[in-house]
C-alpha positions as CSV (number, residue, x, y, z in Angstrom):
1,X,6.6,37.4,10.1
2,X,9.5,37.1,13.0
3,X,12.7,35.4,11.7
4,X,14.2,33.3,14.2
5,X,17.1,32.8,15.2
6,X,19.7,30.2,13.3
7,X,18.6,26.6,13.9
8,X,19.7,23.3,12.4
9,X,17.3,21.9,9.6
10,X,16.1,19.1,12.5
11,X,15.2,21.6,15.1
12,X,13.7,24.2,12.1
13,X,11.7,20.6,11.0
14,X,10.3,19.7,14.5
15,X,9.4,23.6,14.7
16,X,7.2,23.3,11.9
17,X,5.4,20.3,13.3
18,X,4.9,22.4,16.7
19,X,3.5,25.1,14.2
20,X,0.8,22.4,12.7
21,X,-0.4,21.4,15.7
22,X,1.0,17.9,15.9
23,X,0.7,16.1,19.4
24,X,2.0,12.8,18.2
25,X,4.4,11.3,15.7
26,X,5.2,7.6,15.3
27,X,8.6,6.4,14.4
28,X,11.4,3.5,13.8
29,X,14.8,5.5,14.7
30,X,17.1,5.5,11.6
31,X,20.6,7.6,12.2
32,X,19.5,9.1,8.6
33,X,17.6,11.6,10.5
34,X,19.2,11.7,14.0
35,X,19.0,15.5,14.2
36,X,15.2,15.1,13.6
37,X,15.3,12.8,16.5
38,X,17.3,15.2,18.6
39,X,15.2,18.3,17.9
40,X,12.4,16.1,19.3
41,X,14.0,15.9,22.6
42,X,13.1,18.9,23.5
43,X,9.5,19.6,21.7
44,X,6.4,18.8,23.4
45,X,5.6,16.1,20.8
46,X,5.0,12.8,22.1
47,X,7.1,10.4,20.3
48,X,6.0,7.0,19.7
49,X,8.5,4.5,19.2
50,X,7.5,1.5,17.5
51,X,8.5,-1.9,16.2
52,X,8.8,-1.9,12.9
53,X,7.9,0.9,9.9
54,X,4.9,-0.5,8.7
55,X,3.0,-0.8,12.1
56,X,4.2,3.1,12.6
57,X,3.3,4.2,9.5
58,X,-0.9,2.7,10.0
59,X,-0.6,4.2,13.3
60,X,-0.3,7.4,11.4
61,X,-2.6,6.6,8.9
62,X,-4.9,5.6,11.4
63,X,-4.8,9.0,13.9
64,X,-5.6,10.7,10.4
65,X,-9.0,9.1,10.4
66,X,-9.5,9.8,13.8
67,X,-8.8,13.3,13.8
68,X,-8.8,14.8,10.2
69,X,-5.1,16.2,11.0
70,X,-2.1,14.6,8.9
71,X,-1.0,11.4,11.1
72,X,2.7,12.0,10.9
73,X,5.4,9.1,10.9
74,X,9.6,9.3,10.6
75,X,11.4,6.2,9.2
76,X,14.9,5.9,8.2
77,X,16.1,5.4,4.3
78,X,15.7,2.7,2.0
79,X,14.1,-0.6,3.8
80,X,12.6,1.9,6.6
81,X,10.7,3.6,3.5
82,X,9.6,0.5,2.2
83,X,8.3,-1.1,4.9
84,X,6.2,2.0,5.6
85,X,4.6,2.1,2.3
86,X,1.8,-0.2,3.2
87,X,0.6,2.9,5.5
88,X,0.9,5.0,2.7
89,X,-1.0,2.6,0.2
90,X,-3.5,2.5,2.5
91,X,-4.1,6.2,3.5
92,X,-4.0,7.1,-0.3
93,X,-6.9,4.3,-1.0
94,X,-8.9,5.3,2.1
95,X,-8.3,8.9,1.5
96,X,-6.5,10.0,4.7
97,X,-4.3,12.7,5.4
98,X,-1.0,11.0,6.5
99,X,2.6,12.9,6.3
100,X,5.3,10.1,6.4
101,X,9.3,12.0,6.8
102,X,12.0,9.6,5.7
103,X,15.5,10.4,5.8
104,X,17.8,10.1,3.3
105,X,21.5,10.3,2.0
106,X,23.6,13.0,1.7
107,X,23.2,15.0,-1.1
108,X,26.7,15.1,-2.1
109,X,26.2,11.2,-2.1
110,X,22.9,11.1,-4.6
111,X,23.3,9.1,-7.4
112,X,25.7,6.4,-6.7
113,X,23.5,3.9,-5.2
114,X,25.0,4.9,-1.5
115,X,24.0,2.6,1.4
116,X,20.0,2.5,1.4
117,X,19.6,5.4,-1.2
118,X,16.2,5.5,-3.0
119,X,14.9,8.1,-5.7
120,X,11.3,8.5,-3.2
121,X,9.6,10.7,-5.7
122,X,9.9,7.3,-8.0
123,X,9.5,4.7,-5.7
124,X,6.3,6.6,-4.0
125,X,5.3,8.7,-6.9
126,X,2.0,6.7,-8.3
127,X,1.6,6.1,-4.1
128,X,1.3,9.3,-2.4
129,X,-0.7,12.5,-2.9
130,X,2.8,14.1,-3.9
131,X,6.4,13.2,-3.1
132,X,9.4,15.8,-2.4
133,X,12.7,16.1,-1.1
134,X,14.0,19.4,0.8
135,X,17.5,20.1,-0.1
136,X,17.9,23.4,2.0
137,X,16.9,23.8,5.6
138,X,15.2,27.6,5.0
139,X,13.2,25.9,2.5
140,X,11.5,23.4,5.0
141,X,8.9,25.8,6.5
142,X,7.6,26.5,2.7
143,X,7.6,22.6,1.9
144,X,6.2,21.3,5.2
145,X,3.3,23.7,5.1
146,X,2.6,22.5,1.8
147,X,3.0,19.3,2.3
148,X,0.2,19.9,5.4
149,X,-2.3,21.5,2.7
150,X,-2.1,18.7,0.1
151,X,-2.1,15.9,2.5
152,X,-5.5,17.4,3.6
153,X,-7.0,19.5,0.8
154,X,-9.4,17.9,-1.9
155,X,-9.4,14.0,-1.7
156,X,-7.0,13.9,1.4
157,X,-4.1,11.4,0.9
158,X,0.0,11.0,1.8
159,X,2.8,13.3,1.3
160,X,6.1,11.8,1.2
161,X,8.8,14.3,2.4
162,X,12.5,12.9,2.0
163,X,15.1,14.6,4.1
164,X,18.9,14.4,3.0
165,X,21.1,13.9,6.0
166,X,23.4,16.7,5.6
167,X,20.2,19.0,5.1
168,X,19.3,18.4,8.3
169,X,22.4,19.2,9.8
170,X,22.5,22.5,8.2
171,X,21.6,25.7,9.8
172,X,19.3,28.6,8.5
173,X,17.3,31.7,9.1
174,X,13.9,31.6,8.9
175,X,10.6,32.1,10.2
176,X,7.8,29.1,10.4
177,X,5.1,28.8,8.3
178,X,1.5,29.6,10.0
179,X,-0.9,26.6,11.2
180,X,-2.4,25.7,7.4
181,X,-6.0,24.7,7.6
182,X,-7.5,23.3,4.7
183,X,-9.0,25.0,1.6
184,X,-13.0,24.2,2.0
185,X,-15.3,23.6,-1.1
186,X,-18.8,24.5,-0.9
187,X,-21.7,23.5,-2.8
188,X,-23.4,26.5,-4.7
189,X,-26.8,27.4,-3.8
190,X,-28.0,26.6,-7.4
191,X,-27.0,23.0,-6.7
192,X,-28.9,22.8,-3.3
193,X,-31.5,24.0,-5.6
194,X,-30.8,21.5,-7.9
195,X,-30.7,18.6,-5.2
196,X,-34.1,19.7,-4.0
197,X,-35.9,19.6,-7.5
198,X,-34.4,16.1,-8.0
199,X,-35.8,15.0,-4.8
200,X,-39.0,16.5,-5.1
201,X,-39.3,14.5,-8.4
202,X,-38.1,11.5,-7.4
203,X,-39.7,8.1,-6.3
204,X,-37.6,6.3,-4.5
205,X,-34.2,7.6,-3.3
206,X,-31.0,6.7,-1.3
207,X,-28.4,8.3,0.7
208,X,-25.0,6.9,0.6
209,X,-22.2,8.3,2.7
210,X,-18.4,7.5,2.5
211,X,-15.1,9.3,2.3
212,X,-13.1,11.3,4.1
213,X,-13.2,15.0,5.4
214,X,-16.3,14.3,7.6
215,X,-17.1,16.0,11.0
216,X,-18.9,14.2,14.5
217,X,-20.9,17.3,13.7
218,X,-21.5,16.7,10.0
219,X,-22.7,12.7,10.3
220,X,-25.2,14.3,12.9
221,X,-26.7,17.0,10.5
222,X,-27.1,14.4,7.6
223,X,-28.3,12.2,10.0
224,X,-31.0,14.9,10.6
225,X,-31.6,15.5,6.8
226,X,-32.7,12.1,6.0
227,X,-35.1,12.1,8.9
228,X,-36.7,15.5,7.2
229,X,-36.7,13.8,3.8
230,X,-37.2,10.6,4.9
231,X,-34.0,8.8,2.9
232,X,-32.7,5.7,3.7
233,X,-29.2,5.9,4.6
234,X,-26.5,3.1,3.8
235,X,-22.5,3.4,4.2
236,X,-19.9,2.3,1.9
237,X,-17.3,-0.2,2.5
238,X,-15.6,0.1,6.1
239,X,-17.4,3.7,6.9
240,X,-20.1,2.3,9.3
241,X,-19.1,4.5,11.6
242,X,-20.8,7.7,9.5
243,X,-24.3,7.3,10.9
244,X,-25.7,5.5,14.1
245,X,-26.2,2.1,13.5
246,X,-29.4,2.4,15.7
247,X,-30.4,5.3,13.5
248,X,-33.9,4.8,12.1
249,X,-33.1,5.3,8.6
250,X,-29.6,3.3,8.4
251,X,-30.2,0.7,5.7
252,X,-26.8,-0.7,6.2
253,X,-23.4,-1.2,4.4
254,X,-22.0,-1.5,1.2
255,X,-19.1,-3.6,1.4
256,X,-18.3,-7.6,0.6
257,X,-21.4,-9.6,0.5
258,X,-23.9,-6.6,1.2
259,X,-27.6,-7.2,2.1
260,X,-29.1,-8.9,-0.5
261,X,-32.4,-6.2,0.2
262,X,-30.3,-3.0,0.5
263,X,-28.7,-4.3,-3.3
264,X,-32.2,-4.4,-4.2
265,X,-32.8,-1.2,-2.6
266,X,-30.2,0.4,-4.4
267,X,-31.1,-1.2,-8.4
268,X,-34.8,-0.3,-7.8
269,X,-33.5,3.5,-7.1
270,X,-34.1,6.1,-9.4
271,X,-31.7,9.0,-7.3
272,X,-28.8,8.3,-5.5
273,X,-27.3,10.7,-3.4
274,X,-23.5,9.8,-3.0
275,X,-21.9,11.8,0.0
276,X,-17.8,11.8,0.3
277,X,-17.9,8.1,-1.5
278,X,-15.9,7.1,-4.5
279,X,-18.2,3.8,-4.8
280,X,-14.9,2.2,-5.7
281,X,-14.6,-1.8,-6.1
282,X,-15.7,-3.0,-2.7
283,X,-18.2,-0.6,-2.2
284,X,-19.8,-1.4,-5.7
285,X,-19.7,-5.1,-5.7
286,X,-16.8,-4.9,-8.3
287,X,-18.4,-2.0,-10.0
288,X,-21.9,-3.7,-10.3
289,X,-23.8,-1.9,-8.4
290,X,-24.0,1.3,-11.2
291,X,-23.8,1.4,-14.8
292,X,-20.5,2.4,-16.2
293,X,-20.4,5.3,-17.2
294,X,-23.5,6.6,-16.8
295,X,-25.8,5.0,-13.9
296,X,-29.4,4.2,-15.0
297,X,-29.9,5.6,-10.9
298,X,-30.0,10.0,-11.0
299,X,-26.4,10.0,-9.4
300,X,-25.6,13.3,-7.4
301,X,-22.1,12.7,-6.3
302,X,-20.9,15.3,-3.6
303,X,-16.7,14.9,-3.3
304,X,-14.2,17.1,-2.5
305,X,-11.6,16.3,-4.8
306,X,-13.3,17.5,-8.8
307,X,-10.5,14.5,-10.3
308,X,-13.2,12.1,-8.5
309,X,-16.5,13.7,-10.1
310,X,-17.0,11.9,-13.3
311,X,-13.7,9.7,-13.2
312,X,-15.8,6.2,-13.0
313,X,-19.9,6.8,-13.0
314,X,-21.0,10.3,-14.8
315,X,-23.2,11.9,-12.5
316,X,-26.9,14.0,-13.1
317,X,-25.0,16.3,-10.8
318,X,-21.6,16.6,-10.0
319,X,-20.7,18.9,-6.7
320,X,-17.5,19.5,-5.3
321,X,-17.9,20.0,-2.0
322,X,-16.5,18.5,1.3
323,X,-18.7,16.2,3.3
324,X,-19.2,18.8,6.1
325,X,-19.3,21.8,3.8
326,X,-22.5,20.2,2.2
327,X,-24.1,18.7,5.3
328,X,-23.8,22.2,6.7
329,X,-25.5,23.1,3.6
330,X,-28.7,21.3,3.6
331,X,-29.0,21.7,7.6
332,X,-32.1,23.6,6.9
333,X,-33.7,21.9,3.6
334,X,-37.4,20.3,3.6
335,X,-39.0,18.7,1.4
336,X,-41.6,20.9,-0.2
337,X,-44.0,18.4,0.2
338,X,-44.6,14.3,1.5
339,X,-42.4,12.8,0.3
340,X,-43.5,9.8,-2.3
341,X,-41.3,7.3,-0.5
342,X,-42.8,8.0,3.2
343,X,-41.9,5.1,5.3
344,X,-39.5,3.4,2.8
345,X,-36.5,4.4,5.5
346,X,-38.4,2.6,8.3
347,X,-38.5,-0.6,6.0
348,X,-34.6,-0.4,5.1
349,X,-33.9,-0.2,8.5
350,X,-35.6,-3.2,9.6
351,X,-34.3,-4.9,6.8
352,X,-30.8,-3.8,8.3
353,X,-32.0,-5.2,12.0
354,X,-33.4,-8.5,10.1
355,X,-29.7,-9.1,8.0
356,X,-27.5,-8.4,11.1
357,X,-29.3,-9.4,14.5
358,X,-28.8,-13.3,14.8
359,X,-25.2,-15.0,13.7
360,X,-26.0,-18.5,11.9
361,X,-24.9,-21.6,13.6
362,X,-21.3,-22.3,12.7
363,X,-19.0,-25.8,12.8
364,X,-17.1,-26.2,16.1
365,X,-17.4,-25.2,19.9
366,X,-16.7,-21.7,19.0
367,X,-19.2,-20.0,17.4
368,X,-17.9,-16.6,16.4
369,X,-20.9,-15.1,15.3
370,X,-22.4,-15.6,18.9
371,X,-19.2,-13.5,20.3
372,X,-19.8,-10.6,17.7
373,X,-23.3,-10.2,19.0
374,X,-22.4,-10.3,22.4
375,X,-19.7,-7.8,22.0
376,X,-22.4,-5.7,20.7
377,X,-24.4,-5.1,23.5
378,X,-21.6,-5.3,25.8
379,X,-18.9,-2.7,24.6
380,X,-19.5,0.6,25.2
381,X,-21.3,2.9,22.3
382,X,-17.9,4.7,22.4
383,X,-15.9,1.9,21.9
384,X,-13.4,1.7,18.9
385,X,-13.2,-1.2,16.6
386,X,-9.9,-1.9,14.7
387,X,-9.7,-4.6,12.5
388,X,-7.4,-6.2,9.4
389,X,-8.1,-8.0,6.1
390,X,-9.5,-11.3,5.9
391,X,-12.7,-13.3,6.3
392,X,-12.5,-12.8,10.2
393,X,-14.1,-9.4,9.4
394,X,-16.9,-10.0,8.3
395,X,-18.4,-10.9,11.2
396,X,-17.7,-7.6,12.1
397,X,-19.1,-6.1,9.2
398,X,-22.3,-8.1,9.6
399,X,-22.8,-8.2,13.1
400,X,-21.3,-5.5,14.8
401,X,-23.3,-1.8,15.0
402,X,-21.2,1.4,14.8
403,X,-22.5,4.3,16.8
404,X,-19.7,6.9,17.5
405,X,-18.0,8.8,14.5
406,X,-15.0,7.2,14.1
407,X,-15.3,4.4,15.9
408,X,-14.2,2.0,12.9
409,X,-10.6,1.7,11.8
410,X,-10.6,-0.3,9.2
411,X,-8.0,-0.4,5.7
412,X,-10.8,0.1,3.0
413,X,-7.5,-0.7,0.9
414,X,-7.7,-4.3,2.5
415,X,-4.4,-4.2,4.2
416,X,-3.6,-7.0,6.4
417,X,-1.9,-6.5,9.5
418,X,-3.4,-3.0,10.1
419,X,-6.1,-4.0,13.2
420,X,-3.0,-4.0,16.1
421,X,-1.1,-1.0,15.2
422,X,-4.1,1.3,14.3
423,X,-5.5,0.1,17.7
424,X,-2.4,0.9,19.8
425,X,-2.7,4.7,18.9
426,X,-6.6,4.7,18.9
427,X,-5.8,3.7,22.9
428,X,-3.0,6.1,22.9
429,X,-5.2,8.9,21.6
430,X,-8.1,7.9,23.7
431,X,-7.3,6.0,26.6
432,X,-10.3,6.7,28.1
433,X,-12.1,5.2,25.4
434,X,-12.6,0.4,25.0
435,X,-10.1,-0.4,21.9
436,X,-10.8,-3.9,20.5
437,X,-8.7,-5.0,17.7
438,X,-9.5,-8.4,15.7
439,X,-7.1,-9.8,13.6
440,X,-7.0,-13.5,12.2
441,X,-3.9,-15.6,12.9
442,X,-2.5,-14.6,9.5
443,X,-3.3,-10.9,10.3
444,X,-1.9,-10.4,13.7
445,X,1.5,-12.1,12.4
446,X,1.8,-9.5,9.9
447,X,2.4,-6.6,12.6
448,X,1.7,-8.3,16.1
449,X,4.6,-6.7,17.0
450,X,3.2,-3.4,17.7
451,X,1.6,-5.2,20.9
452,X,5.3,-4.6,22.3
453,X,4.4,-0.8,21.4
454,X,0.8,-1.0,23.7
455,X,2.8,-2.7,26.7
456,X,5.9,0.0,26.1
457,X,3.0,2.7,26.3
458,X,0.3,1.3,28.9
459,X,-2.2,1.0,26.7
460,X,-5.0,-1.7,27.2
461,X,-6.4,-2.2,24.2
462,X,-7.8,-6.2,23.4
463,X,-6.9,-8.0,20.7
464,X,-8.8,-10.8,19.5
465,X,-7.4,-13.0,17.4
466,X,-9.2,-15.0,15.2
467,X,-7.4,-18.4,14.4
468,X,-8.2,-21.2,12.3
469,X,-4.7,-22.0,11.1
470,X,-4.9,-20.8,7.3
471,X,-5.0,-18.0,5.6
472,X,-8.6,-18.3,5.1
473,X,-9.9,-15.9,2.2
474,X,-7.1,-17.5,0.1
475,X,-7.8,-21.1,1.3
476,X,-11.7,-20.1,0.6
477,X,-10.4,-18.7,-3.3
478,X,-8.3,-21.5,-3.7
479,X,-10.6,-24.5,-3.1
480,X,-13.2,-22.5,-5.4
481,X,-11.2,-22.1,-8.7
482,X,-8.7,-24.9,-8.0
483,X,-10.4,-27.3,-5.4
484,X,-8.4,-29.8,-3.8
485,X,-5.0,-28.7,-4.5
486,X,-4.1,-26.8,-1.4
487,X,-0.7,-25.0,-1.4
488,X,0.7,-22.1,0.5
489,X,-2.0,-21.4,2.7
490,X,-1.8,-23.8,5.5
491,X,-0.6,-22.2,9.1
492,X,0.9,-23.9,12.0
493,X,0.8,-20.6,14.8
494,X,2.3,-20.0,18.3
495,X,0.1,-19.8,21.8
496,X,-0.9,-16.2,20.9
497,X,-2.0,-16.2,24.9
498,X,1.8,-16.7,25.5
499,X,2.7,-14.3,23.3
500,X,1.0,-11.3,25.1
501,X,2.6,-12.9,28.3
502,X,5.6,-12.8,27.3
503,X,5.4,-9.2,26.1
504,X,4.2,-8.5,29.8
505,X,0.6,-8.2,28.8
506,X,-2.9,-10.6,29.4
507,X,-3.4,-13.9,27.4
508,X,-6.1,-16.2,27.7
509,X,-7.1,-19.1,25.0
510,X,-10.2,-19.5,24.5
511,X,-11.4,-22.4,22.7
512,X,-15.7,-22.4,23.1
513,X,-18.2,-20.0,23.2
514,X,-19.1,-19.5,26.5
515,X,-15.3,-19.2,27.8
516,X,-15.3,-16.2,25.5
517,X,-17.1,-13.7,28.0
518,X,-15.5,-14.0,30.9
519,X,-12.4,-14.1,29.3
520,X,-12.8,-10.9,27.7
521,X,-14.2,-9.2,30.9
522,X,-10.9,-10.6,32.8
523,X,-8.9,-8.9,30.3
524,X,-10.4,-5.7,30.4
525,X,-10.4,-6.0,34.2
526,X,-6.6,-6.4,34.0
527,X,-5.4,-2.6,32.8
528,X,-2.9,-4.3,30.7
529,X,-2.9,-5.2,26.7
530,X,-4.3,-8.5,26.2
531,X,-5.0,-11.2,23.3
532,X,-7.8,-13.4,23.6
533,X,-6.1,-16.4,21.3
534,X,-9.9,-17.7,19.8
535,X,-9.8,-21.0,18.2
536,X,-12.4,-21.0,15.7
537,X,-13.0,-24.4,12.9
538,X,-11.6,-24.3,9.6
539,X,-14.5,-25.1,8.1
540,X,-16.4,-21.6,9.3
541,X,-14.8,-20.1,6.8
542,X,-16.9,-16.9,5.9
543,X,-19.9,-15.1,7.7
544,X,-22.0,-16.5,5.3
545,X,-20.6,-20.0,4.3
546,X,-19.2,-23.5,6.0
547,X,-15.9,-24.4,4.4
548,X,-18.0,-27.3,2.2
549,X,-20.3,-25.5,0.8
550,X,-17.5,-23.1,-0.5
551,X,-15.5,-25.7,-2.2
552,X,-19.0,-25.8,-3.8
553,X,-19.2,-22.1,-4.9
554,X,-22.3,-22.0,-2.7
């Protein structure tokens, strides 16, 4: 391997990221790592400059679900870092490969509390995938490439890399590490053996895929395997976008207030295939769904991290393998024979069609559920769908139907304030491609800022907010276990159509059903980043309850 020639720790840093293959990095500038910044002048990485650390850190978090490839974020020391650990909560629970850089103080400094100093392998150590700090410029190919490899290898997840000031300044010798591309796990052929005889015995199986490390190519050949073996197919929480949602087999999702059929579905199973999925506490109905430890369901649980075989449910069969490893795998498996269950898939799926086609009439002159299923048919199948936390979402969850891998950015950690930024650098990263973000009033206000970031960038993604003037899961909570004693949830919010004005984008208000289509079409008519500001009644407080009867527990 070439040495090159003497370089500053920034400019040897920046090389590295040429090295991986990064296009993009997202960033608040700190002058903790100016010669980071500097090196970046003159690299072909785009640099996105955003508004504040947490919208830049789930803009990385979310071009790692996109693309598979460490998202990669800088932030300065000590407030910068924290602020940006909401993206690196939420890539660790949702399993993405994220690589944040923070800088840090000198190393002669360490140790007396200097301005903004922060032990990071403390503060993120139960947080990321692994935390380090490089304290020599020739070690930072060595530590970058490894931080690439664990950020994506096994159960992918963040690396936090800390860079001391002065170590950046420094110059070394030394030559860059190669591209690293992720160590894959395969399933041995005596467990596609294995799969098969459990298949062949069993009466009525599901397929359930979730996780991290799939492929556009891999969702199509599972696809393809449940048609040969006639499985229905759900999703787990927020990974919708895993299997066409016109897919003759989907069953549907796993997530808050699932199908009351596809629950059925699933306690009446006797073999559950589990693909990439953790079946964590959304996903499981607050661990539910399965017997703990040991399912009363066959469980064949295909992951590739081995710390998540076993750690919750014990499965029958336990294979660690990534999701595209397996599906690649079983491209060629048939049944042996009919299957027992012939046409069960058909009747999951129309179960699916039943649960999600028409919205329920809601309280007020907007009727939200009515949008959802217009946007269905309208957007493009291509389209990406970014959303937040809070009851706003379910509408999407219910209503909406995924067809595109990756089309569905959404903090399985249940992150508010994620739909905006994760939606600016979808559009960034496709700008060919419709971007719709929803976020309730509560939500947008947590990182609305990042529209700034959309206008500063020409990107025309929508955002539709969702405002009923509360912070409505709480509100919802609270009136259930403490009814009548409201406190700390009430909102009074600006004219979020102003608000994109005033940034220099589109902003219409929109306050009944029937203003909502044309609105939207005017917005995406006008090339610019938009809000449609929805007003929607406090009392429609879930997808599937009015505010009354939830005071009720209904």
């Amino acid at each position: 391997m070439t040495i090159r020639n003497t370089r500053t720790g920034g400019q040897i840093l920046i090389d590295q990221l040429v090295a991986q293959g990064v296009e993009r990095v997202t960033c608040v500038p700190g002058e903790s790592y100016l010669a980071a910044l500097d090196a970046l002048h003159d690299s072909p990485i785009d640099v996105m400059i955003c508004r504040a650390e947490g919208g830049a850190a789930m803009m990385a978090e979310a071009y790692g679900k996109l693309t598979g490839r460490p998202g990669v974020c800088f932030v300065t020391r000590g407030p910068g870092a924290t602020n940006a650990s909401h993206g690196v909560h939420i890539a660790m629970q949702d399993s993405t490969p994220m690589i944040l850089f923070v800088g840090q103080v000198d190393t002669g400094m360490r140790e007396r509390e200097a301005f903004q100093e922060l032990d990071y392998k403390a503060v993120f150590g139960t947080m990321a995938k692994w935390a380090v700090e490089i304290d020599r410029p020739d070690r930072i190919p060595e530590l970058v490439a490894r931080a690439f490899r664990v950020a994506m290898q096994g159960r992918p997840g963040p690396v936090v890399v800390s860079l001391p000031e002065n170590m950046l300044t420094e110059t070394a010798a030394v030559a860059d590490a190669m591209r690293i591309e992720p160590a894959v796990s395969w399933p041995a052929p005596s467990d596609i053996e294995r799969v098969c005889a459990m298949l062949a015995s069993a009466k009525a199986p599901l397929l359930i895929l979730g996780g991290s490390r799939w492929t556009d190519e891999a969702t199509k050949s599972i696809a393809r395997f449940a048609e040969r073996f006639d499985l229905p197919v759900a999703t787990s929480f927020r990974r919708a976008s895993l299997i066409d949602a016109d897919h003759s087999h989907y069953a549907g999702d796993l997530g808050i207030g699932p199908s009351p059929s596809l629950k059925a579905r699933i306690d009446g199973a006797d073999v559950i295939l589990l693909i990439g999925g953790r079946m964590s506490e959304m996903p499981s109905s607050s661990y539910t769904l399965f017997d703990i430890p040991t399912p009363k369901q066959k469980l064949i649980h295909v992951h590739p991290g081995s710390e998540e075989l076993g750690r919750v449910y014990q499965p029958a069969l336990a294979i660690q393998a990534t999701p595209a490893a397996f599906a690649a795998a079983v491209e060629t498996l048939k049944p042996a024979a009919t299957v027992a269950w012939k046409g069960e898939a058909a009747k999951a799926h129309a179960d699916y069609l039943a649960w999600t086609d028409k919205a329920r009439e809601l309280p007020g002159t907007f009727q939200y559920g009515q949008v959802m299923t217009w946007l269905r048919d309208r957007l493009p199948k291509d389209a990406i769908v970014c959303n937040g936390a809070g009851n706003y979402a379910g509408w999407i969850h219910r209503h909406h139907r995924f067809h595109s891998f990756a089309a569905q950015l959404a903090p399985t950690s249940g992150s508010m304030g994620y739909g905006v930024p994760a939606a600016v650098l979808a559009k960034r990263q496709f700008p060919d491609r419709v971007v719709v973000a929803f976020a309730g009033d509560g939500c947008f206000l947590m990182n609305g800022q990042e529209f700034a970031t959309a206008v500063q960038y020409d990107a025309p993604l929508i955002v539709i907010v969702v405002d009923n003037s509360q912070y409505g899961t709480i509100r919802m909570h609270q009136e259930r276990d403490y009814p009548g004693r409201v406190v700390g949830t009430q909102l009074k919010n600006p004219d979020f159509a102003m608000y994109a004005k005033a940034f220099g984008g589109h902003g219409e208000r929109v306050e009944r059903t029937e203003e909502f289509a044309p609105a939207f079409e005017r917005a995406l008519s006008s090339g610019k980043p938009s809000i449609l500001h929805c007003i929607i009644d406090p009392r429609a407080i879930s997808v599937g309850k009015d505010f009354a009867a939830a005071v009720k527990g209904g």
